[in-house]
N, C-alpha and C positions, 0 to 999 in steps of 0.2 A: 438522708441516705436513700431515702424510698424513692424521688427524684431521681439521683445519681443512678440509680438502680432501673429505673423504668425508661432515661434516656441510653442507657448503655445498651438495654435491649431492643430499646426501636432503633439503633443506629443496626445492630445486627440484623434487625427483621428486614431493613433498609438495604443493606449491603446483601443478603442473602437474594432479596427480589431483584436486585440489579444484575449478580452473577448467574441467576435462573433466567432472568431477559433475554440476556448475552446468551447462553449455553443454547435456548430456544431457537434465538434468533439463527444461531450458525444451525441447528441440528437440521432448520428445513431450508439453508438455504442454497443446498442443491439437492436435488432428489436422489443424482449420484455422483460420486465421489473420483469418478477416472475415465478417463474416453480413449480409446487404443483404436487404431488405423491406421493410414498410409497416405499417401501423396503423390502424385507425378509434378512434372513441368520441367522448369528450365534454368538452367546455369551459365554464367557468362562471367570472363574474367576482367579486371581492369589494372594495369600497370604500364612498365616502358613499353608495351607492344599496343596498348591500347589506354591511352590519359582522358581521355572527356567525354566517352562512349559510356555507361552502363548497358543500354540497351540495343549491343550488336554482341556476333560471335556466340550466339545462343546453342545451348548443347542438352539431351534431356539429361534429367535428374530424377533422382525415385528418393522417398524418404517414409521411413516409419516413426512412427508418432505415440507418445504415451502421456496423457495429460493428467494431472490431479487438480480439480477445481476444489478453489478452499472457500470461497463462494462466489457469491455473481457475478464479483468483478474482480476475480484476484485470480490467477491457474498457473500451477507450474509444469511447464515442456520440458520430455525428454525426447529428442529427436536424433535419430539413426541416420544419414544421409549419404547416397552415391549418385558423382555425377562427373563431369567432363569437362573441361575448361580447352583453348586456344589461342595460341595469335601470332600476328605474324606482323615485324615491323617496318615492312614496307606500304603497308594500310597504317599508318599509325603518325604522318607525318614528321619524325622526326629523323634527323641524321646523326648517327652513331660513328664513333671513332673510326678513321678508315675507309668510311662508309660499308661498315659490316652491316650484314644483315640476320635477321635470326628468325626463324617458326619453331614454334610447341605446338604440341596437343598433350594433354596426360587426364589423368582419371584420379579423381582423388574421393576420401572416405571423412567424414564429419560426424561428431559425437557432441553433442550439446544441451546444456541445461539452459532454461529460456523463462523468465518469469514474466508476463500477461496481464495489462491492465484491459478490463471492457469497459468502453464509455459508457456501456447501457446495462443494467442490471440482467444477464445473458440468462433466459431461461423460457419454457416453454410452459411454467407452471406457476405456482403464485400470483395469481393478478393483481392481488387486495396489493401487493408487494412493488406493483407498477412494474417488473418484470419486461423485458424486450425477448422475442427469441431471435434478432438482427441485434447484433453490435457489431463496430466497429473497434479494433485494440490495437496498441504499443505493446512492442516487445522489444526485449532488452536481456543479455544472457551473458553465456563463456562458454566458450566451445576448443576443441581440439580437430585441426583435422590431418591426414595422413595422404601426401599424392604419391604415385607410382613415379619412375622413372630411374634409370640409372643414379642419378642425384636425387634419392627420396628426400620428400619433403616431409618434415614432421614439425609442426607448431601452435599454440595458440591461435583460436582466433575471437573476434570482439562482434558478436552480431546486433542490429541495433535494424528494426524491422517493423512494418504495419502492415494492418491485418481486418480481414473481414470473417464473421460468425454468420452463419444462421442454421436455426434448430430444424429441419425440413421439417422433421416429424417426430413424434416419441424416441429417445435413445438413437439420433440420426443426426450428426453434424456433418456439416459442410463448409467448408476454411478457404480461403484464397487468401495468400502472405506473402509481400514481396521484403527481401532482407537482404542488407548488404554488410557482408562480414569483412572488417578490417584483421590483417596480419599482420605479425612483427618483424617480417624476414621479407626478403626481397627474393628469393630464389625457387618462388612458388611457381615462376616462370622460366624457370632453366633446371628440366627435368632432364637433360644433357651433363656428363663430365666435360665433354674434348669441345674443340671449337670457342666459336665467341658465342657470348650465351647471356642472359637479359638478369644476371647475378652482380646488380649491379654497374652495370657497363660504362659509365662515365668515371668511376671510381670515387665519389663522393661521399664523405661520411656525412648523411644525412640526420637530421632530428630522427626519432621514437615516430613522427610522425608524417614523414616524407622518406620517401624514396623506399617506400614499402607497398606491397600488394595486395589487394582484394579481389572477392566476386561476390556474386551477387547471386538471387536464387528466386524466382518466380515458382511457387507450386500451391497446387487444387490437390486440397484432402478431403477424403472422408473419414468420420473416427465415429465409433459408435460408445455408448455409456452403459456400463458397466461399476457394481460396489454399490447400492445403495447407501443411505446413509442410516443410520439405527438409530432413529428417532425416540429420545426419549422424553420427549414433551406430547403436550396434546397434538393430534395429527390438525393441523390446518388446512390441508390439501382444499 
């Protein structure tokens, strides 16, 4: 029984050092806890007015930004976004019923959650830890956005996105992220009621994954860090 008794309590002393590991490991591995900032750049749309373009018909964009790092290689984004989209489908090659033709411009609003893988352990402190303050990362989320127009747009959207980090300086980030959000509706492009208008226009029930619209979104942030973490292990700084 003295056995029984003495491995029962080294598996406890066992599991107790493993859970203190863990607990340690996360308490220092970000110094803080949330980065808040902003963004500019650029918005561009792609649909029946524009099929194999991502990067034409650029419009700026502004976006605010609130990040929780859960550590060096994991962050989750919540991003505010306003920005511009256009097009017009006589730059667009193709020929529409009639030979109608159609132009937008409209202004639409993006609310999104985004979770952040870093290829490099992102941090500007820990060395012993092998640490980068340069990473590059994948991002991957669901977002909602909202456009203007007599036929408002209101829908899901799929963003799927890469990205570059670097620490300038203590509590000083620096982002460039190009993303390209997929939508489930087709009439992100026909902010018009009356007339012919790019809400479908050949009349085809397409797949969940044809004959639907995106854009795309270029933007340079800066976010600063903020939330310490309350370390409750030895400080290894």
């Amino acid at each position: 029984m003295t056995c029984i008794a003495s491995l029962f309590h080294f598996k406890k002393v066992v599991l107790f050092l493993i859970i203190s590991i863990i607990v340690c490991t996360t308490a220092v591995a970000q110094e803080y806890r949330y980065e808040i900032g902003g963004g500019l750049g650029l918005s561009s749309y792609m649909g029946d007015a524009n099929q194999n373009n991502p990067f034409t018909g650029f419009h700026p964009s502004f976006e605010a930004i609130l990040r929780k790092n859960t550590n060096f290689r994991w962050a989750l984004k919540t991003n505010l976004l306003m920005g511009s989209v256009s097009g017009n489908t006589n730059k667009s090659g193709n020929v529409y019923p009639g030979n109608a033709t159609a132009e937008f411009s409209r202004s639409f609003y993006e609310l999104g959650e985004h979770i952040e893988f870093n290829f490099l352990p992102y941090s500007d402190k820990f060395a012993y830890l092998q640490t980068s303050k340069f990473s590059p990362y994948l991002m991957v989320g669901l977002g909602f956005t909202l456009a203007s127009g007599d036929n408002t747009f209101f829908g899901i959207n799929l963003p799927v996105g890469v990205g570059l980090k670097y620490k300038i300086k203590n509590r000083v980030n620096l982002g460039l992220e190009y993303s390209v959000k997929k939508l489930f509706k087709d009439d992100f492009d026909a902010p018009g009621k009356s007339g012919f208008n790019l809400d479908n226009p050949y009349q085809l029930n397409g797949s969940i994954m044809k004959n639907r619209d995106w854009y795309t979104t270029l933007i340079f942030s800066v976010t600063w860090d903020f939330g310490p973490n309350n370390r409750k292990c030895t400080n290894l700084e």
